[in-house]
C-alpha positions as CSV (number, residue, x, y, z in Angstrom):
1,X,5.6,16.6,1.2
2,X,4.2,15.2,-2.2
3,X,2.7,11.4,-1.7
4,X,2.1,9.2,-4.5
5,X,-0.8,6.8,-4.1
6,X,-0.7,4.1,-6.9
7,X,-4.1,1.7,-7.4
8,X,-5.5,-0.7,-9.4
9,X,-8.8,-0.7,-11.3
10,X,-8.8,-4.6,-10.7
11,X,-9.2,-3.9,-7.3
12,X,-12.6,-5.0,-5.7
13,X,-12.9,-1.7,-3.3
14,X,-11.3,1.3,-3.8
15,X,-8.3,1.4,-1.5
16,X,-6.6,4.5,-3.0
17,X,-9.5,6.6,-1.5
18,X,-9.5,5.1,1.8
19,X,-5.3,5.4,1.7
20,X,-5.6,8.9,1.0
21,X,-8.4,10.0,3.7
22,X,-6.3,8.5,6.4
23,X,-3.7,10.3,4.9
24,X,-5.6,13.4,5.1
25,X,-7.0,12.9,8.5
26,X,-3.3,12.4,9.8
27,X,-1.4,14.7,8.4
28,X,-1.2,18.2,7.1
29,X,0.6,19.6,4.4
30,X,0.5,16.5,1.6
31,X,0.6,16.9,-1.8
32,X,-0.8,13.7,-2.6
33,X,-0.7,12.7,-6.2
34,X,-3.1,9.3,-7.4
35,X,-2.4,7.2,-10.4
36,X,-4.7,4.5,-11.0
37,X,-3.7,1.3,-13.5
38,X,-5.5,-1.7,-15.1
39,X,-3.6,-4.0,-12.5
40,X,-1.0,-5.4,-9.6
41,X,1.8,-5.7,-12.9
42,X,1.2,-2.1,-13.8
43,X,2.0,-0.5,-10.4
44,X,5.9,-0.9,-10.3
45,X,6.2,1.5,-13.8
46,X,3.0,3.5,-12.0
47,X,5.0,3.7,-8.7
48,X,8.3,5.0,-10.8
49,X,7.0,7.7,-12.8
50,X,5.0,8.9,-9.4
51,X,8.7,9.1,-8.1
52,X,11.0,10.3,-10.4
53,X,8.4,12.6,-13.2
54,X,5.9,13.6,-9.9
55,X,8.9,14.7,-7.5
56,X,7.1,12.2,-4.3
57,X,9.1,10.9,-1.3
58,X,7.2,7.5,-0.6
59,X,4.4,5.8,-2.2
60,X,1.8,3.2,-1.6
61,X,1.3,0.5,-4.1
62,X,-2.4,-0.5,-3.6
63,X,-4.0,-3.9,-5.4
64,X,-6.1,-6.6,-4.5
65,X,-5.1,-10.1,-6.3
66,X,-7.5,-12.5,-7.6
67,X,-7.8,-15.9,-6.1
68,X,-6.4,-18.1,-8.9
69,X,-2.8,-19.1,-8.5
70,X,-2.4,-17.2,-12.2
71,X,-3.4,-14.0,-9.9
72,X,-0.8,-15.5,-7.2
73,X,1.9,-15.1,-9.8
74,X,1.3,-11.8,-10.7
75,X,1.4,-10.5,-7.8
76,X,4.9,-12.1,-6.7
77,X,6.4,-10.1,-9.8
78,X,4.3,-7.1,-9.2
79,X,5.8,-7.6,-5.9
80,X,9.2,-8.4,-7.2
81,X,8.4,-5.2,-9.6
82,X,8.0,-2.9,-7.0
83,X,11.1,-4.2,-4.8
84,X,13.2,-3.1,-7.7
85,X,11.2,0.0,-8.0
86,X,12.3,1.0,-4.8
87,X,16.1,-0.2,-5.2
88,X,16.5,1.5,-8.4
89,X,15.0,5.4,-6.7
90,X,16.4,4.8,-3.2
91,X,12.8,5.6,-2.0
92,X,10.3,3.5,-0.2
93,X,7.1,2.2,-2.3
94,X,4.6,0.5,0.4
95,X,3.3,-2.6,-1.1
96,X,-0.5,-2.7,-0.1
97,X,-1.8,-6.3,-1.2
98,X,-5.2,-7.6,-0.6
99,X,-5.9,-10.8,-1.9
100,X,-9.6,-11.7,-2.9
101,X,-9.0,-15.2,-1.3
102,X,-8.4,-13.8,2.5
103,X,-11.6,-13.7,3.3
104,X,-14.5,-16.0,2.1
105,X,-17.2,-13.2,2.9
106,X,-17.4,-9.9,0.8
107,X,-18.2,-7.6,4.1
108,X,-15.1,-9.3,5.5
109,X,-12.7,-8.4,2.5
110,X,-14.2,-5.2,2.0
111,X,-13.4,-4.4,6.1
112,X,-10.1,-5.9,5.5
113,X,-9.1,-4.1,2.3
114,X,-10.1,-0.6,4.0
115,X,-8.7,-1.3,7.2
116,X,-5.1,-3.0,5.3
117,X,-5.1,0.3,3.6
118,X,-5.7,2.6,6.5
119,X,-3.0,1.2,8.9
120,X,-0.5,0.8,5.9
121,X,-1.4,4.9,5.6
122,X,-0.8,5.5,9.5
123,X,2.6,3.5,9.1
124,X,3.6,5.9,6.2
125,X,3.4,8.6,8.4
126,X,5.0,7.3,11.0
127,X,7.7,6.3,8.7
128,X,7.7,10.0,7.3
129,X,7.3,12.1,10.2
130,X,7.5,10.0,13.7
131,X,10.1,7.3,12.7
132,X,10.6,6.7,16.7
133,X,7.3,5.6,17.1
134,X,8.1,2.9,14.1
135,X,11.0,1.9,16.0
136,X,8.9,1.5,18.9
137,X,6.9,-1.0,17.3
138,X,10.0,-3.4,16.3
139,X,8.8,-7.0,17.2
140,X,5.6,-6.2,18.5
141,X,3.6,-8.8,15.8
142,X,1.6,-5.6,14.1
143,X,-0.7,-7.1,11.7
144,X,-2.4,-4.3,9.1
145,X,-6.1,-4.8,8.3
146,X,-6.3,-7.6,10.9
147,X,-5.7,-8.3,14.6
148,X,-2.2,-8.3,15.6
149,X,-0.1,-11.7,16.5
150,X,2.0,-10.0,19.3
151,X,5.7,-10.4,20.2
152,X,6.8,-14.0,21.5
């Protein structure tokens, strides 16, 4: 199964890397194939070509938005981008966002983007090769990267 991982050298921590070693540690047999772009905007094209020129079944979008509400608004039409992106291929592109303003301390956002970016990896795999244990899940109030909210 070929994986595309798409990341952002705006980023603040290196979620592609952690994506992919939870990838790794979960699964066997991945071709996993990482593009890395300038920003959020650039990962709908990056997501694309990963799809339709690199042959992969899913990908994950990975980028952390700034705080400013300029970075707010590029990352609704990365995210708009990358709905699209997914329409247009008939395949599913996991949007990974971390924005810089979720947490107020750096050892918090750092935790947050690595564990966002782990559990977003584990959910791609269920999605891929256990989709009963997704559907399992249905309305449980899973949070990824912090603690879940539950079902009401």
């Amino acid at each position: 199964m070929r994986i595309g991982i798409a990341d952002t050298t705006f980023a603040r921590y290196d979620m592609g890397a952690a994506a992919i070693d939870e990838l790794k540690k979960n699964a066997s047999d991945l071709k996993i194939i990482r593009r890395t772009v300038p920003g959020v905007k650039d990962l709908p094209v990056a997501s694309k070509k990963l799809i339709e020129e690199e042959g992969c079944e899913i990908v994950m979008a990975l980028g952390m938005p700034g705080p400013m509400e300029k970075d707010k608004m590029c990352a609704h039409e990365a995210s708009t981008g990358l709905i699209r992106a997914q329409l247009m291929t008939n395949t599913h592109i996991l949007e990974v966002f971390v924005h810089e303003d979720e947490e107020e301390d750096p050892k918090e956002l750092k935790k947050l983007a690595d564990n966002r970016a782990r559990e977003h990896a584990q959910n791609l795999i269920k999605m891929m090769f256990h989709p009963r244990l997704m559907e399992k899940e249905a309305g449980k109030g899973m949070r990824e990267g912090k603690e879940d909210v539950g079902p009401l």
